[in-house]
C-alpha positions in Angstrom: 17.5 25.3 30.6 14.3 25.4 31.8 11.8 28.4 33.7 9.3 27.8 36.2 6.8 30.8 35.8 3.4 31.7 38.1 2.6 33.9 35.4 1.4 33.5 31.4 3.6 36.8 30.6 7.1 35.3 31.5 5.8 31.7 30.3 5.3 33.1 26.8 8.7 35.3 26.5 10.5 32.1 27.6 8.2 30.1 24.6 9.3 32.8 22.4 13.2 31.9 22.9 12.4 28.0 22.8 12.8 27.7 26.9 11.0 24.8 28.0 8.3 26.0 30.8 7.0 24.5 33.9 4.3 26.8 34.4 2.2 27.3 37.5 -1.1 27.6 35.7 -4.5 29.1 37.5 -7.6 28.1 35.5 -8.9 31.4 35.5 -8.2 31.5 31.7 -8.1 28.1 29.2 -5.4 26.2 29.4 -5.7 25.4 26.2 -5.6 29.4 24.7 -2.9 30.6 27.3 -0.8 27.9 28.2 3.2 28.3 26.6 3.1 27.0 23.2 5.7 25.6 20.6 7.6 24.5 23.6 8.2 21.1 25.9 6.0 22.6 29.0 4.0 21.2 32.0 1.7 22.7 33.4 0.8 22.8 37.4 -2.0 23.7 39.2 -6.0 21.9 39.1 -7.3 22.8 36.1 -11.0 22.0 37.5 -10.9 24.1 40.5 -13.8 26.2 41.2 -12.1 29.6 39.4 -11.5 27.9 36.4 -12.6 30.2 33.2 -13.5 33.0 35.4 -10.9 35.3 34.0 -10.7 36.5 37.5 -7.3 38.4 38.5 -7.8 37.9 41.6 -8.6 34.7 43.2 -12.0 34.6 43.9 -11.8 31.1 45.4 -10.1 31.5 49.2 -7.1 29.2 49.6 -6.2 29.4 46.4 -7.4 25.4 45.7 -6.0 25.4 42.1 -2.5 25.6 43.2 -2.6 25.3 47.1 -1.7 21.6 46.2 1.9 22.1 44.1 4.5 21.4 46.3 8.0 22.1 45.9 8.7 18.9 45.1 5.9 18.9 42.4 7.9 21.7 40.6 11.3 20.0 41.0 9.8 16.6 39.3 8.3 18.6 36.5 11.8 20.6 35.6 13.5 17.1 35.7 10.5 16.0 33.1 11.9 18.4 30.5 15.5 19.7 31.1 18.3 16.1 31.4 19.5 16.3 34.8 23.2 15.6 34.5 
């Protein structure tokens, strides 16, 4: 119903089959360019952190401070946003 990627690559073959996306989205590229598209989708993750449009693929940032803040619970709320919890 729904799939939570860290990654753009599964995010965008789940877009391709009309899968909503909760995506866990570093700002190392533009969200705006990369994030899943044609599809209900949130996106998680500070899209002002300090890596933001780096294009890094690694973090270059330590602690990770675009997504060191999405909890569990954060990814739960945003799956509930976009797939009817029966």
């Amino acid at each position: 119903d729904c799939v939570v990627a860290g990654n753009t690559g599964p995010a965008h073959l789940a877009a391709a089959v009309g899968t909503p996306v909760v995506s866990l989205f570093a700002p190392v590229v533009p969200a705006e360019r990369w994030r899943p598209y044609g599809v209900p989708h949130l996106l998680l993750g500070d899209q002002d952190a300090p890596c933001a449009g780096s294009r890094a693929r690694r973090c270059p940032v330590p602690g990770h401070p675009c997504l060191d803040t999405v909890t569990a619970l954060d990814v739960v709320a945003a799956v509930d946003k976009l797939v009817e919890v029966a």
